[in-house]
matplotlib code that plots the C-alpha trace (Angstrom):
import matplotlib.pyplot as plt

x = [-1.0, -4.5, -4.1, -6.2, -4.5, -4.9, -3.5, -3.8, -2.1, -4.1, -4.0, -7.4, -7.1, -6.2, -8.6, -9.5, -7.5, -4.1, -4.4, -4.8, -2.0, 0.5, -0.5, 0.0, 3.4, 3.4, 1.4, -2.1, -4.6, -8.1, -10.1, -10.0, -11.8, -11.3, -13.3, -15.7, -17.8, -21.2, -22.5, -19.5, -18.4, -14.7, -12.0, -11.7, -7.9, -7.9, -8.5, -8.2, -6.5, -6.6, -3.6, -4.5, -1.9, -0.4, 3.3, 2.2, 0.6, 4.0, 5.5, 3.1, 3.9, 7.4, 7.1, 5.0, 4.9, 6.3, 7.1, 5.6, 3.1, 0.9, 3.3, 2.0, 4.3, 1.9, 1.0, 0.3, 0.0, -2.5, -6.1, -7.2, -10.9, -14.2, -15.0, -18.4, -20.6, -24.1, -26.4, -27.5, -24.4, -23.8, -27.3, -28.1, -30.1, -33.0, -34.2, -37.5, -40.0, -39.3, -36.6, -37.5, -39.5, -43.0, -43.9, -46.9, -49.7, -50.7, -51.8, -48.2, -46.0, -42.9, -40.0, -41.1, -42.9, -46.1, -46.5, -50.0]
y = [32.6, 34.2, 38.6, 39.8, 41.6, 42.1, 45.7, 46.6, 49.2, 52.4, 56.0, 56.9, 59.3, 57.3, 56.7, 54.5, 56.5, 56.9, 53.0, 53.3, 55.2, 53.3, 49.8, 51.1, 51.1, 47.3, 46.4, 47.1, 47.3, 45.7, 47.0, 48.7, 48.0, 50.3, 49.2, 51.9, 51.8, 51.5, 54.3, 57.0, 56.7, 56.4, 54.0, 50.9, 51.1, 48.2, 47.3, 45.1, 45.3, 42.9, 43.1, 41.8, 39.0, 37.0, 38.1, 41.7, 40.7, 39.0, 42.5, 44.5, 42.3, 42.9, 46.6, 47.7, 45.0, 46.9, 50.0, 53.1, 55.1, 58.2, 57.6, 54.4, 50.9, 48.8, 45.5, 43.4, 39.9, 37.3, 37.7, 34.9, 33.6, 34.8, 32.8, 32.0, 33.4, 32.9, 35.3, 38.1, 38.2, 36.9, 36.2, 36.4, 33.9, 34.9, 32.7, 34.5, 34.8, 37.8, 39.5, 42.4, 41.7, 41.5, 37.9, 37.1, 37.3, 40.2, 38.7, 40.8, 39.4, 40.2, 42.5, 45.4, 45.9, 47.8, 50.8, 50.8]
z = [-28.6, -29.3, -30.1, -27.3, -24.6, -21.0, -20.4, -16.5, -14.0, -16.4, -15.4, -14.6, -17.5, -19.9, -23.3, -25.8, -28.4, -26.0, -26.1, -29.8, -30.4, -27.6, -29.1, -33.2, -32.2, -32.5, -35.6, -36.2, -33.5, -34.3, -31.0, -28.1, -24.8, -21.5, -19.6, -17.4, -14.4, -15.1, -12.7, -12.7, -16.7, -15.2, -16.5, -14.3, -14.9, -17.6, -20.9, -23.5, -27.1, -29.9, -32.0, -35.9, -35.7, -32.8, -33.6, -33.2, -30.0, -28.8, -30.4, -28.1, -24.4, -25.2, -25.7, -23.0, -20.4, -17.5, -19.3, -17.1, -19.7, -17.9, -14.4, -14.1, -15.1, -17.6, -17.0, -20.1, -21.0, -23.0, -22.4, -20.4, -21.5, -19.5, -16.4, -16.4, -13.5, -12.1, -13.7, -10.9, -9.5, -5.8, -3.5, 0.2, 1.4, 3.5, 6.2, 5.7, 8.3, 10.7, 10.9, 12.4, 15.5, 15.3, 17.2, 14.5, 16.7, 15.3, 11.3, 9.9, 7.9, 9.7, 8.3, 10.4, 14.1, 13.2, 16.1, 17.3]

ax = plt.figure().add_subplot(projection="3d")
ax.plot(x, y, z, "-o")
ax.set_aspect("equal")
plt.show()
């Protein structure tokens, strides 16, 4: 069993030290990651803990899985590894040309109907 936690089902409110403090109930905690949206700053309602050993990891799913911290029943298990995505993230495809009007008589490049 690897120490890093998934810990889902978070109060909106909660913060890196509440987790802290929760998770020092079941050994020492090594980090703490509540994860934010990018634009707003606000908790994505998840985060992950890494415990120092596995046995205080096993410690840590059997105290809080399912117990309700904040109003909210935790959810937390064993950190599944990163899938690996396309760089970018996803892409339209364009089939180019126009795709606005414009019939190309006119020497434009399509996207737009130029008003004359």
């Amino acid at each position: 069993m690897a120490n890093k936690l998934y810990v889902g089902n978070l109060s909106f409110d909660t913060t890196e030290v509440d987790l802290q403090d929760t998770f020092a109930q079941a050994g020492t905690v090594s980090e703490v990651a509540l994860m934010q949206d990018k634009f707003t700053g606000r908790s994505r309602g998840f985060a992950f803990v890494t415990m120092s050993s596995d046995d205080e990891a096993q410690k840590a799913i059997s105290l809080f899985h399912g117990k309700t911290v904040q109003g909210r029943p935790l959810t937390v298990n064993e950190a599944r590894p990163r899938e690996e995505r396309a760089p970018g993230g996803p892409r339209r495809e364009f089939s180019g040309g126009n795709r606005g009007g414009g019939s190309g008589d006119r020497g434009d490049r399509g996207g737009y109907q130029k008003r004359y």
